[in-house]
SETIDREN-422026 format. One record per residue (C-alpha): residue number from 1; residue in three letters; x, y, z. Coordinates in steps of 0.2 Angstrom, whole numbers, padded with zeros to 4 digits. Layout:
N
<pt resi="NUM" resn="ALA" px="X" py="Y" pz="Z"/>
...
! end
This chain:
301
<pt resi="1" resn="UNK" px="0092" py="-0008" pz="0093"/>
<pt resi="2" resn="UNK" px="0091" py="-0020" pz="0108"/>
<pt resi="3" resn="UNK" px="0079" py="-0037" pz="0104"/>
<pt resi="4" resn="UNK" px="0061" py="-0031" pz="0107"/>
<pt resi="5" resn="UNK" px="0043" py="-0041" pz="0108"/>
<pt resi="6" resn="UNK" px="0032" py="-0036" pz="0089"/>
<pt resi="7" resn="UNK" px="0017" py="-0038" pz="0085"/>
<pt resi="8" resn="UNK" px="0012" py="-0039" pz="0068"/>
<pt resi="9" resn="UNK" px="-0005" py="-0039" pz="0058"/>
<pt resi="10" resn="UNK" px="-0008" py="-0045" pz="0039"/>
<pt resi="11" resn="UNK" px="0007" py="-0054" pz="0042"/>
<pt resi="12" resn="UNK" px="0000" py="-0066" pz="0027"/>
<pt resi="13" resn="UNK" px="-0004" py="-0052" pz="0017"/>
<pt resi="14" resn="UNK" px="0009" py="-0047" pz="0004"/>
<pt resi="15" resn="UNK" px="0018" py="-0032" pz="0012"/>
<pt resi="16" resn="UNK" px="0016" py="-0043" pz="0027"/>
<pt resi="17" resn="UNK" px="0026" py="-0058" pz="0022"/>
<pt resi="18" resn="UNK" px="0041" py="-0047" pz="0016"/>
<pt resi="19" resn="UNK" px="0037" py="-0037" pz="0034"/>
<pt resi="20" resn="UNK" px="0037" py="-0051" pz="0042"/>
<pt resi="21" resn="UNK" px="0054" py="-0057" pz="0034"/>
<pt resi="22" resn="UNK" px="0064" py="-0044" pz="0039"/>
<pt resi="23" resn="UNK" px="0056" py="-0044" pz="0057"/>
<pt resi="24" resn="UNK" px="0060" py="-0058" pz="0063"/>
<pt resi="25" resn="UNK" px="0080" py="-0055" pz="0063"/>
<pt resi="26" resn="UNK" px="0075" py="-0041" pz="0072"/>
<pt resi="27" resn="UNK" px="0067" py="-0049" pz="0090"/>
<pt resi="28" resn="UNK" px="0053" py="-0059" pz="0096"/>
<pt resi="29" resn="UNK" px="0039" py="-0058" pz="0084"/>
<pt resi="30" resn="UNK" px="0021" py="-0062" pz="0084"/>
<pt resi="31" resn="UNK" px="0008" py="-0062" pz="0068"/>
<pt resi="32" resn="UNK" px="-0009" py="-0060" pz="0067"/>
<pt resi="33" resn="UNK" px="-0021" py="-0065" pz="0054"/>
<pt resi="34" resn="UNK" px="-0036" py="-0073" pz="0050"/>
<pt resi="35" resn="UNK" px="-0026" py="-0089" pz="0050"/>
<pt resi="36" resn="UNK" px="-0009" py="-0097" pz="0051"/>
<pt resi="37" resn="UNK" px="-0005" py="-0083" pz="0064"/>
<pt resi="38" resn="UNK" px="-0002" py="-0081" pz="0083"/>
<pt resi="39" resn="UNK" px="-0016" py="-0074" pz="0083"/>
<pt resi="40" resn="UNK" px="-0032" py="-0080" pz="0072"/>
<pt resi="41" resn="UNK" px="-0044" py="-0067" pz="0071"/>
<pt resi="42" resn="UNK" px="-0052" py="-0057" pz="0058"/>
<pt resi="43" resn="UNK" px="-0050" py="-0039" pz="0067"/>
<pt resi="44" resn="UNK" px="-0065" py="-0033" pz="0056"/>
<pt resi="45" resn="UNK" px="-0077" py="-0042" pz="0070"/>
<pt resi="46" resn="UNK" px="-0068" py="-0042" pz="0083"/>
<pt resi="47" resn="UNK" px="-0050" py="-0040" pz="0092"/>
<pt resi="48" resn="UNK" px="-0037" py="-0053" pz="0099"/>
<pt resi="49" resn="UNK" px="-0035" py="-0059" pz="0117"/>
<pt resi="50" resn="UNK" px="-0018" py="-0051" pz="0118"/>
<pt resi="51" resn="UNK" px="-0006" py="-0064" pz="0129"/>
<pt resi="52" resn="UNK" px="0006" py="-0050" pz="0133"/>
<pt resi="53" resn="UNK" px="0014" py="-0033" pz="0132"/>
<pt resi="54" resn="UNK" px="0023" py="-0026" pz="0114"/>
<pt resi="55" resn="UNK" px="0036" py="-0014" pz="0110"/>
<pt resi="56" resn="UNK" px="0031" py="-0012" pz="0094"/>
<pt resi="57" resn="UNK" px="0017" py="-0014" pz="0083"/>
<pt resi="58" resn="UNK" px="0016" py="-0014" pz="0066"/>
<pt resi="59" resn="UNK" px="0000" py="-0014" pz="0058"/>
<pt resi="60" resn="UNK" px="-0002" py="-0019" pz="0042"/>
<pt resi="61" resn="UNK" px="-0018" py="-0028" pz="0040"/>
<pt resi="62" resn="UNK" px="-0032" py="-0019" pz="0029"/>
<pt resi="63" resn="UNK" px="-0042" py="-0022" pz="0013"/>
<pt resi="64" resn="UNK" px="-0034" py="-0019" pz="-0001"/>
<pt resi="65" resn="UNK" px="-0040" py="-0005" pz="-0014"/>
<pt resi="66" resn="UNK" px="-0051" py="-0014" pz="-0026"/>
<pt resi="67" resn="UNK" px="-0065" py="-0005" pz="-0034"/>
<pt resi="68" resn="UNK" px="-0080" py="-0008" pz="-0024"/>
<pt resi="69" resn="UNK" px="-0095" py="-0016" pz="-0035"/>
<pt resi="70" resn="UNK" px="-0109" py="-0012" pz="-0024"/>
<pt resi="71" resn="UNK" px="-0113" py="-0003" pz="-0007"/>
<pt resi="72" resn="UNK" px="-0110" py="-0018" pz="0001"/>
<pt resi="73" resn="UNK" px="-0094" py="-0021" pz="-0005"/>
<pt resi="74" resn="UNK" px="-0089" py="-0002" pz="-0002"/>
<pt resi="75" resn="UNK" px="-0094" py="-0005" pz="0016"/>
<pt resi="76" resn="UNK" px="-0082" py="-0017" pz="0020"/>
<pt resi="77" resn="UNK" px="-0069" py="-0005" pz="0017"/>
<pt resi="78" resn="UNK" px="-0073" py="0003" pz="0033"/>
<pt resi="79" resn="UNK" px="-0077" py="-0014" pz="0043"/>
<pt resi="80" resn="UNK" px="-0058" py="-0020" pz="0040"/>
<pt resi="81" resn="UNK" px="-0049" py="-0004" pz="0039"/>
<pt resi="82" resn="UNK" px="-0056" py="0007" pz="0052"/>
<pt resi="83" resn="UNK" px="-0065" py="-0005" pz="0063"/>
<pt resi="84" resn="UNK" px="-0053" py="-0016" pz="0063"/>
<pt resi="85" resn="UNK" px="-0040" py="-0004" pz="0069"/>
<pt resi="86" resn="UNK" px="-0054" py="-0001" pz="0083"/>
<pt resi="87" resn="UNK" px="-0052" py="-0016" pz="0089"/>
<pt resi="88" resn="UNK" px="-0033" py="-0019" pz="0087"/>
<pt resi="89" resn="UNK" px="-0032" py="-0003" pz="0097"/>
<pt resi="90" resn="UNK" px="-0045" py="-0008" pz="0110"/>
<pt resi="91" resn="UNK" px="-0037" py="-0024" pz="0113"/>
<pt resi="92" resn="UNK" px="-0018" py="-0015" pz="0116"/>
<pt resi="93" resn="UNK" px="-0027" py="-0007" pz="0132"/>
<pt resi="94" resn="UNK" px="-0030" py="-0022" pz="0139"/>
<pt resi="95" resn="UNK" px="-0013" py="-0028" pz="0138"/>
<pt resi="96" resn="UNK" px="-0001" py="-0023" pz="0155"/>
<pt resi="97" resn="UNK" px="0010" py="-0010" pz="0146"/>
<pt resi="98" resn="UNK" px="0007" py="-0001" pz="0131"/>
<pt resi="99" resn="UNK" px="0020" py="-0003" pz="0114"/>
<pt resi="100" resn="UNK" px="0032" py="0010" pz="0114"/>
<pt resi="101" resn="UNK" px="0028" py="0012" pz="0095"/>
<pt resi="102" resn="UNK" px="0016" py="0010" pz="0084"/>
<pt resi="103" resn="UNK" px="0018" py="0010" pz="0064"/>
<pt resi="104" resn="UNK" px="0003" py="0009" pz="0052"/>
<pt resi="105" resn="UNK" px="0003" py="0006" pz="0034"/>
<pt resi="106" resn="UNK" px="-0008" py="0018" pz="0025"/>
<pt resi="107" resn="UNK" px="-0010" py="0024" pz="0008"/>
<pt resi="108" resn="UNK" px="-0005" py="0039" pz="-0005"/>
<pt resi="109" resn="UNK" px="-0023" py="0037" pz="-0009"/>
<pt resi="110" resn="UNK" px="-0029" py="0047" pz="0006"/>
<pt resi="111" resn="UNK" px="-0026" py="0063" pz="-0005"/>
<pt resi="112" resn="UNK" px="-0038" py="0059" pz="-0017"/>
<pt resi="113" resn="UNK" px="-0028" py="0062" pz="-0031"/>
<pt resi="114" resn="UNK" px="-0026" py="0052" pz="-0048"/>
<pt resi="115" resn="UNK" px="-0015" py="0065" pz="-0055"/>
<pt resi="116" resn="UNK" px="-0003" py="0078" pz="-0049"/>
<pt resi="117" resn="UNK" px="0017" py="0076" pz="-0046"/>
<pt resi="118" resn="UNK" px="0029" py="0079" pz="-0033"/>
<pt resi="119" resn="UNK" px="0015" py="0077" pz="-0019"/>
<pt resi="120" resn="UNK" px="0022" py="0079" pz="-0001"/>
<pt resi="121" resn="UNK" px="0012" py="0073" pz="0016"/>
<pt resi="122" resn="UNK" px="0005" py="0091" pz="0018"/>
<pt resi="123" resn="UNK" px="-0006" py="0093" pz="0004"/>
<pt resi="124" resn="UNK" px="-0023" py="0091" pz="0011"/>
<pt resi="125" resn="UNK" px="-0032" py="0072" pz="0013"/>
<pt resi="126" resn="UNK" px="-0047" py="0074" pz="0000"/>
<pt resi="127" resn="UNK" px="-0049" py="0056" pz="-0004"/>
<pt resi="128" resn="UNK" px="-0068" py="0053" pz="-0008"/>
<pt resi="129" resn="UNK" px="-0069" py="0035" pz="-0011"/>
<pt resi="130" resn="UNK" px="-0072" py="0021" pz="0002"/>
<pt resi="131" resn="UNK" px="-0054" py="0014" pz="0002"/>
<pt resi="132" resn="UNK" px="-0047" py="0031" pz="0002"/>
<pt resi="133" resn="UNK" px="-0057" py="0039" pz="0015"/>
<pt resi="134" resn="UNK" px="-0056" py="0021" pz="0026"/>
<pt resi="135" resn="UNK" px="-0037" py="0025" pz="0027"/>
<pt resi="136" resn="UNK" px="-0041" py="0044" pz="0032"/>
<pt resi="137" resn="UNK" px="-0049" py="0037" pz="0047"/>
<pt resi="138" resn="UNK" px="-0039" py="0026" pz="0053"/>
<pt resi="139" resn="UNK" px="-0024" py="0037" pz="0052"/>
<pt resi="140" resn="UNK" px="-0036" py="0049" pz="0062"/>
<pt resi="141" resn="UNK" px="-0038" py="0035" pz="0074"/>
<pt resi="142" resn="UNK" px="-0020" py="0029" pz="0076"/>
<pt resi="143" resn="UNK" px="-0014" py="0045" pz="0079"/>
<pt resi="144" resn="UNK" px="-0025" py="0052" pz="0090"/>
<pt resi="145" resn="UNK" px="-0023" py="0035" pz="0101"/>
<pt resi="146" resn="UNK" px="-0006" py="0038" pz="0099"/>
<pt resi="147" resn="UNK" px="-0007" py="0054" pz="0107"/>
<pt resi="148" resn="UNK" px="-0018" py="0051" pz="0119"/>
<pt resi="149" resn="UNK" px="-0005" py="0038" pz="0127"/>
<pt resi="150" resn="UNK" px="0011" py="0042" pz="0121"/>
<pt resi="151" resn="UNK" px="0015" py="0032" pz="0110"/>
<pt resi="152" resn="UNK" px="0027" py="0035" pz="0096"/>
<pt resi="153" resn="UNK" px="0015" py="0035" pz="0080"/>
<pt resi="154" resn="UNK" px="0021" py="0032" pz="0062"/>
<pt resi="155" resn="UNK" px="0011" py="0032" pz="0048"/>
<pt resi="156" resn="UNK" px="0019" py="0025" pz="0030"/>
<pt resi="157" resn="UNK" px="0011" py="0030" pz="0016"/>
<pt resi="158" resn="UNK" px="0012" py="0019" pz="0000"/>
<pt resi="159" resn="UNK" px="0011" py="0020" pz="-0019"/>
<pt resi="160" resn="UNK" px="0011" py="0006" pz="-0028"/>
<pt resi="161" resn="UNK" px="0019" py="-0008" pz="-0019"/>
<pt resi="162" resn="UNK" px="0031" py="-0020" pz="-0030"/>
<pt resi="163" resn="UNK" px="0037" py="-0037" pz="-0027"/>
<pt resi="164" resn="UNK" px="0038" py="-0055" pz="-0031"/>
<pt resi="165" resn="UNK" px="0019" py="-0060" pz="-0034"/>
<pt resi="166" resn="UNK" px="0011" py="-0043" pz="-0033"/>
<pt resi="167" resn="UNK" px="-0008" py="-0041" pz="-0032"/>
<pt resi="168" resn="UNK" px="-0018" py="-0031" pz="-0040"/>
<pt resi="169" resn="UNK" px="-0015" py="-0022" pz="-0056"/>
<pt resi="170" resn="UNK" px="0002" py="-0027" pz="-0056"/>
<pt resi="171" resn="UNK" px="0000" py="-0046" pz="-0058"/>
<pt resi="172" resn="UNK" px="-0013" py="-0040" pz="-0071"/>
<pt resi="173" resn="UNK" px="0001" py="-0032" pz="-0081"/>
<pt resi="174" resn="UNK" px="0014" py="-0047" pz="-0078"/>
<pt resi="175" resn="UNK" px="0000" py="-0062" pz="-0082"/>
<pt resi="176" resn="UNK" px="0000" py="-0049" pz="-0098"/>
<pt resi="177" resn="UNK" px="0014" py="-0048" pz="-0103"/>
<pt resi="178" resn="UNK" px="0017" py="-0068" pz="-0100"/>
<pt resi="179" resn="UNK" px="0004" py="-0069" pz="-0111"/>
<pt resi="180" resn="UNK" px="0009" py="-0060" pz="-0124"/>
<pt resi="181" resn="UNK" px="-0007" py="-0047" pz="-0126"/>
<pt resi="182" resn="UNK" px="-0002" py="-0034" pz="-0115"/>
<pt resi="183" resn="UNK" px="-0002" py="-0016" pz="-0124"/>
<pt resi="184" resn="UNK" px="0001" py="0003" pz="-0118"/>
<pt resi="185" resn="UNK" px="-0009" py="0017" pz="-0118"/>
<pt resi="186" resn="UNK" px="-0003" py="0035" pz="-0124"/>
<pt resi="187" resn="UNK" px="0012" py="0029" pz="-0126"/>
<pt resi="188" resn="UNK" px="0015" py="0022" pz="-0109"/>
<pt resi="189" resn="UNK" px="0023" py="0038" pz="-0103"/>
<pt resi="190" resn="UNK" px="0012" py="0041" pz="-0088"/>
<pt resi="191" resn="UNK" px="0024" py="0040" pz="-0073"/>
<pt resi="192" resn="UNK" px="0017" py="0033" pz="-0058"/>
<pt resi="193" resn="UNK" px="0028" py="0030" pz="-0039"/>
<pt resi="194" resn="UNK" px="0032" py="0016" pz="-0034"/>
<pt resi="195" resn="UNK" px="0042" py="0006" pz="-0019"/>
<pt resi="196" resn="UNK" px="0050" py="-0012" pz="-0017"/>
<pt resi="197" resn="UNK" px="0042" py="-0021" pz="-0005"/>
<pt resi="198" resn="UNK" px="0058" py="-0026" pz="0003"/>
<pt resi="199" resn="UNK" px="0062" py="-0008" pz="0005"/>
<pt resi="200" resn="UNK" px="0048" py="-0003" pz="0015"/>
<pt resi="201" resn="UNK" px="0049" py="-0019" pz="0023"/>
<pt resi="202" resn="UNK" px="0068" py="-0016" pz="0030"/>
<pt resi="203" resn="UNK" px="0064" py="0004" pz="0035"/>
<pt resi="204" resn="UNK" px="0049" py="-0001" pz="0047"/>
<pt resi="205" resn="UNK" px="0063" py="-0004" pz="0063"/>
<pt resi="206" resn="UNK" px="0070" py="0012" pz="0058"/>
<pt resi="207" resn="UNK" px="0058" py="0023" pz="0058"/>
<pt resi="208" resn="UNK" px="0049" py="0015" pz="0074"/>
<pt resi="209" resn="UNK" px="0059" py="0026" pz="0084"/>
<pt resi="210" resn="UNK" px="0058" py="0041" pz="0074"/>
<pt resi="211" resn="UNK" px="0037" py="0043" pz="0071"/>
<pt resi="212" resn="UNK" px="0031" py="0053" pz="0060"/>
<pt resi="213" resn="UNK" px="0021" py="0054" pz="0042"/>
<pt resi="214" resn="UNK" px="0029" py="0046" pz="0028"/>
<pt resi="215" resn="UNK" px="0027" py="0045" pz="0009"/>
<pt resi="216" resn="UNK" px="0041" py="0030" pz="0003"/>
<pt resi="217" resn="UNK" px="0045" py="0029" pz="-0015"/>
<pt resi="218" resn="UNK" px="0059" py="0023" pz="-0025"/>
<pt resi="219" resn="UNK" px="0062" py="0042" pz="-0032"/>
<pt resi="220" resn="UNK" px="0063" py="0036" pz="-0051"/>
<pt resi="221" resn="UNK" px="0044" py="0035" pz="-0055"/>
<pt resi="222" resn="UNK" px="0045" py="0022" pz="-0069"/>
<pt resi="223" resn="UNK" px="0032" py="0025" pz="-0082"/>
<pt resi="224" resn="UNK" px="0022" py="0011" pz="-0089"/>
<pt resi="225" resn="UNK" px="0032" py="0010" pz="-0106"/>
<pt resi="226" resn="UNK" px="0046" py="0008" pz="-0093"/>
<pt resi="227" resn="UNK" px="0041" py="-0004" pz="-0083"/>
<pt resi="228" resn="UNK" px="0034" py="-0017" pz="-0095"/>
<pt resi="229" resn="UNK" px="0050" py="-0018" pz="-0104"/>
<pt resi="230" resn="UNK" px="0059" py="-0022" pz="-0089"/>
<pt resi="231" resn="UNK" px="0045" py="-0035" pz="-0085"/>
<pt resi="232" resn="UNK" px="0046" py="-0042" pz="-0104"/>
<pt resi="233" resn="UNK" px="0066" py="-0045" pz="-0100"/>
<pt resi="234" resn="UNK" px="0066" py="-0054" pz="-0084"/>
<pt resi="235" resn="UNK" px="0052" py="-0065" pz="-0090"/>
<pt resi="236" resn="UNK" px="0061" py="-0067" pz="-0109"/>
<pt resi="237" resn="UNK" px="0046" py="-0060" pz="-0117"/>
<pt resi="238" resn="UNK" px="0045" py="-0049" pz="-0130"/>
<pt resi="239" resn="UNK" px="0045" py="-0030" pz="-0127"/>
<pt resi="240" resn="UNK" px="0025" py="-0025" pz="-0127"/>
<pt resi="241" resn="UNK" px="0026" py="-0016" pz="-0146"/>
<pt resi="242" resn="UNK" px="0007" py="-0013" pz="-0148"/>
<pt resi="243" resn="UNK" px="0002" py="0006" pz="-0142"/>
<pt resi="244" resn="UNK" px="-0015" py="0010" pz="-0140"/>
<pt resi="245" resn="UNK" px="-0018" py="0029" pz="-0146"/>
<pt resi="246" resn="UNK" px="-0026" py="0041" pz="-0131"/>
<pt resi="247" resn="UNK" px="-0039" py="0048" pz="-0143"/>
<pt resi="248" resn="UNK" px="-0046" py="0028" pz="-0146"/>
<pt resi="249" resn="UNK" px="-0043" py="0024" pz="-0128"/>
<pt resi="250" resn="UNK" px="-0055" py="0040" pz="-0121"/>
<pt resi="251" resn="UNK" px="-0067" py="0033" pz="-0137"/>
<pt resi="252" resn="UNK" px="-0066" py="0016" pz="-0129"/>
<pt resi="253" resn="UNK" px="-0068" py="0022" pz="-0111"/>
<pt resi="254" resn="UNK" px="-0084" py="0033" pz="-0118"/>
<pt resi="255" resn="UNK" px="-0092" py="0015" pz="-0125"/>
<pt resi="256" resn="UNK" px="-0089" py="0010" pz="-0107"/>
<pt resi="257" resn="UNK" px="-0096" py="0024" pz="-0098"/>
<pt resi="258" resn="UNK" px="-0110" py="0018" pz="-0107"/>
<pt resi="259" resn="UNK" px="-0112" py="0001" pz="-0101"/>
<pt resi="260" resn="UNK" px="-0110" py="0007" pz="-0082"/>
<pt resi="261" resn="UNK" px="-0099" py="-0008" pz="-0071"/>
<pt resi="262" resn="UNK" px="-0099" py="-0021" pz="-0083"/>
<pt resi="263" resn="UNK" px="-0086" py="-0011" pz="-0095"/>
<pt resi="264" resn="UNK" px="-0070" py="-0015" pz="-0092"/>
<pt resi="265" resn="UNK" px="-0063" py="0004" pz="-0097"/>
<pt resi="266" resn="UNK" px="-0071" py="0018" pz="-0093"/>
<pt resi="267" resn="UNK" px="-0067" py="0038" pz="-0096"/>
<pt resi="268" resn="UNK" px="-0062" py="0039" pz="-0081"/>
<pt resi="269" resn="UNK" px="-0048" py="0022" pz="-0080"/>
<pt resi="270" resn="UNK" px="-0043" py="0031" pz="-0097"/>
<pt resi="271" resn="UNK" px="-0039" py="0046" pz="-0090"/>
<pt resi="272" resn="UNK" px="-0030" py="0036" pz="-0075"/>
<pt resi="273" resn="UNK" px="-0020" py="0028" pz="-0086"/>
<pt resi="274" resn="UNK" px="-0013" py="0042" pz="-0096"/>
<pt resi="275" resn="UNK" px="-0009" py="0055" pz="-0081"/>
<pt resi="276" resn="UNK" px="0006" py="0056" pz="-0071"/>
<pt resi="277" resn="UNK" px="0004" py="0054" pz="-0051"/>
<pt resi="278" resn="UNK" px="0021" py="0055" pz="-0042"/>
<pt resi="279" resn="UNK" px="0022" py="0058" pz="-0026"/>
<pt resi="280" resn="UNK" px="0039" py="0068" pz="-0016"/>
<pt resi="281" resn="UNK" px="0048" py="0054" pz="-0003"/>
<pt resi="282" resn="UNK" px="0060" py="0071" pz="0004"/>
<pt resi="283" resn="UNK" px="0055" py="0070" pz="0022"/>
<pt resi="284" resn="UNK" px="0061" py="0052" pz="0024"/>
<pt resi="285" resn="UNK" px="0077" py="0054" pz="0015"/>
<pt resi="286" resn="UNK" px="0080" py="0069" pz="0028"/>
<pt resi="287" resn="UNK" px="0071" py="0062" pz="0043"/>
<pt resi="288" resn="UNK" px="0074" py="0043" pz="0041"/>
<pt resi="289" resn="UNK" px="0089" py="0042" pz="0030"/>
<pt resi="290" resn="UNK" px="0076" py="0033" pz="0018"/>
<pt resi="291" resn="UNK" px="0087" py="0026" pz="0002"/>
<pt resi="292" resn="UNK" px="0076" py="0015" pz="-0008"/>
<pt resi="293" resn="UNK" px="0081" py="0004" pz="-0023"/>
<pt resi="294" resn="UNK" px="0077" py="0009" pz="-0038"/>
<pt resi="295" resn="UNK" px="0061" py="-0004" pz="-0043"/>
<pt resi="296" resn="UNK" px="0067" py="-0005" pz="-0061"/>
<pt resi="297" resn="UNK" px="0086" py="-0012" pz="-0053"/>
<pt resi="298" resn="UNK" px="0075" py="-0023" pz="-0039"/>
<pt resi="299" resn="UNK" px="0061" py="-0031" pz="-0047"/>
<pt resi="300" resn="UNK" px="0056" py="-0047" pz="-0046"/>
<pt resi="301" resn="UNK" px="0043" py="-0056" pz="-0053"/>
! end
């Protein structure tokens, strides 16, 4: 692929940083974020002066799925995912020549699911909550613009994203385990996808020029029992021994149920938890030539 001008949002973010990583060898790139960017702006009030044209742009800025404590909170969902997109996309027209691609980042959480395996991109998009039904509209919106001006749209849809300082619930179980008081649930056999930052990160050129909808994966699905042993070896812990029994942890969850938001467990994390929810990465291998790294061989902590 010949040297083209990028463009690329969240690039602080932490997909972004591996994104931004690997685009750089790849062509003139520019970031935007709320700081320490090209561009400066928070896209949820309003879009960037663009100084020129793109070939490609990659949008990976978005609020990340935490669960919202209140309506106000749940709101903001929609202000940075789908508005945000509004004005990215609002600000491309001003530009003198459209990108050639576009490549947003969405989530597996637009189906709605917390359990299920093998899930391709055709089951039906019934995500009911904020963050999920956020994503649903921006992917409505991106591909629609998409359309509308030609554009080649692709639209990558993540599970769990692993990497060197992960957010979310995966720094939870590191700082856990570091610790020494992480335990599993059931047995830890639930198995959940995931994919290597790095991976996605490398694929995005790639399938620029194809489009299309994507769920990535590493194809292994580690389950929890799994995956905290490998974290326990690269940080020379201890393999988590302690298992908390499902019929105690759906006891626990219906004392939190009970105490509404300010539980830490609830019937419904329980169940979470203990289900499997895999999703089916065979378009990409086919379409893409998609070969991710197993994330139990690439993890870093």
């Amino acid at each position: 692929m010949a040297d083209q001008n990028i463009l690329l949002t969240g690039a602080n973010g932490f997909l972004g940083g591996y994104t931004k990583s690997s685009l750089m060898q790849s062509g003139a790139l520019d970031t935007l974020a709320r700081s320490g960017a090209t561009y400066n702006v928070d896209l949820a009030s309003a879009g960037p002066t663009l100084n020129k044209s793109y070939d490609l742009v990659v949008h990976s800025a978005g609020k990340a799925h935490v669960v919202p404590a209140d309506a106000v909170e749940a709101q903001k969902f929609f202000d940075v995912n789908v508005r945000g997109t509004q004005n990215l996309l609002k600000a491309l027209e001003l530009v003198p020549i459209l990108p050639r691609a576009f490549v947003f980042i969405s989530s597996v959480s637009v189906y709605g699911l917390e359990s299920g395996t093998n899930i391709s991109e055709t089951h039906p998009l019934n995500a009911s909550d904020p963050y999920g039904r956020s994503k649903i509209q921006a992917e409505e919106m991106v591909a629609a613009w998409c359309k509308k001006n030609q554009v080649i749209c692709t639209v990558l849809r993540l599970p769990l994203i692993v990497g060197k300082d992960a957010p979310g619930n995966l720094r939870s179980m590191v700082n856990g385990i570091r610790k020494g008081y992480y335990f599993n649930i059931a047995g830890g056999t639930a198995r959940k996808s995931m994919v290597l930052a790095r991976d996605v990160a490398d694929i995005i050129l790639t399938v620029s020029e194809t489009g299309g909808i994507y769920n990535l994966t590493d194809g292994f699905h580690p389950n929890f029992r799994e995956l905290s042993a490998e974290i326990a070896r690269r940080l020379n812990k201890s393999t988590p021994s302690f298992n908390l029994p499902l019929g105690l942890a759906k006891l626990l969850g219906k004392v939190g149920d009970l105490l509404g938001n300010r539980a830490p467990v609830s019937s419904a994390k329980v169940q979470k938890i203990a289900s499997d929810l895999t999703f089916n990465d065979d378009k990409a291998r086919k379409m893409i030539g998609w070969k991710p790294t197993p994330v139990l061989q690439g993890l870093e902590i």
